[in-house]
C-alpha positions in Angstrom: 0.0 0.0 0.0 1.2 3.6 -1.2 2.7 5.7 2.0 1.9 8.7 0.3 1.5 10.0 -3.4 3.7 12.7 -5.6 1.5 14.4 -7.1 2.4 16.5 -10.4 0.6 19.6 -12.6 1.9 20.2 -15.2 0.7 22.0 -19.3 1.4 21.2 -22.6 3.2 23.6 -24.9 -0.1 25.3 -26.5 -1.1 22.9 -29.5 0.8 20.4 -28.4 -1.2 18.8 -25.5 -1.4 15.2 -27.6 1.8 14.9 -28.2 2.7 15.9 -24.5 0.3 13.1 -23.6 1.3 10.6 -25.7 5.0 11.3 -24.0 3.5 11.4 -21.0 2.1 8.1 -21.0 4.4 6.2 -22.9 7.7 7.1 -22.4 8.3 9.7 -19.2 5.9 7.2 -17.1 7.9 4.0 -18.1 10.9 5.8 -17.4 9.9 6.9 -14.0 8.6 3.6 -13.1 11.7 2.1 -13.9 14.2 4.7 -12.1 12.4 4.7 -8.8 11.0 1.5 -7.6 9.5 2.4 -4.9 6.9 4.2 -6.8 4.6 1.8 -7.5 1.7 3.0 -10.3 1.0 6.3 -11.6 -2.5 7.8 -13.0 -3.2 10.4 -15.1 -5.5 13.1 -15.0 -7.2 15.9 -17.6 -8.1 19.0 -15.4 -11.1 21.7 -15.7 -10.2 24.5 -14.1 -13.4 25.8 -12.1 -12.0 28.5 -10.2 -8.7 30.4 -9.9 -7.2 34.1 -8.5 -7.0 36.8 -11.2 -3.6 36.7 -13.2 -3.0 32.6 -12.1 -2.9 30.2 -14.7 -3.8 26.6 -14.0 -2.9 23.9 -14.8 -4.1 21.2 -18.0 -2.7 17.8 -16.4 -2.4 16.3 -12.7 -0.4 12.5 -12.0 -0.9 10.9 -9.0 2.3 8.6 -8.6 1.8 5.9 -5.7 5.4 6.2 -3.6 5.7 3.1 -1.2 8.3 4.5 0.9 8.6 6.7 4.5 10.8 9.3 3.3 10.8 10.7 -0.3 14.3 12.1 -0.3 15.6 8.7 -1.8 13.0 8.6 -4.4 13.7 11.7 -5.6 17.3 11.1 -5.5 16.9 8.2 -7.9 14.7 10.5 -10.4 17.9 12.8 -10.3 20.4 10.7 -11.4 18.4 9.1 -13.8 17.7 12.1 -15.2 21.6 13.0 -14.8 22.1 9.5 -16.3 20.1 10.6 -19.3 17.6 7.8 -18.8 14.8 9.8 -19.3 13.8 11.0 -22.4 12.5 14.3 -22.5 10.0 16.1 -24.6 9.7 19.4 -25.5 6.3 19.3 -25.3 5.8 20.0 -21.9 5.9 23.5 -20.6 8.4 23.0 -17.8 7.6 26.2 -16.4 4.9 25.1 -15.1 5.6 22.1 -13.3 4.3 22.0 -9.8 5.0 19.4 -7.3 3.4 18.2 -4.0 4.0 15.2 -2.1 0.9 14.0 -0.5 0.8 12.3 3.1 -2.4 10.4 4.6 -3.5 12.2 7.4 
């Protein structure tokens, strides 16, 4: 059972959202699944945005990544090094400017 979950927004470059999702699922998923075993499945999400503060932009895309581990500091570590490793392949796709992360604990 997941100990707690990353969760990750994140927005396509404009008119580019399916090929940032085909990337998404196919190859960064895979790749993230591979380089950190102790996250365990990951979900994807299409969001609506219902409300937000004047000048905020939201975001188009949430993943919920199920981490079975106490502490996330190693996970994370691993992510780095395979991305130092050049063992993820990127996309440019993405808006990386965007990217927002939260690690989620049961409460």
């Amino acid at each position: 059972m997941a100990q707690g979950q990353l969760v990750v927004f994140s927005n396509a470059v404009a008119g580019r959202e399916e090929e940032f999702n085909t990337w998404y699922s196919d190859v960064h998923v895979p790749e993230v699944l591979k380089a950190a075993p102790q996250i365990k499945s990951a979900k994807r999400f299409s969001l609506n945005t219902i409300a937000v503060q004047d000048g905020v932009k939201g975001w188009q895309f949430m993943t919920i990544y199920d981490i079975d581990a106490a502490d996330l500091q190693p996970v994370m570590e691993s992510m780095g090094a395979a991305m130092a490793n050049g063992e993820f392949n990127m996309s440019d796709s993405g808006d990386l400017s965007t990217i927002t992360m939260f690690y989620a604990n049961p409460v």
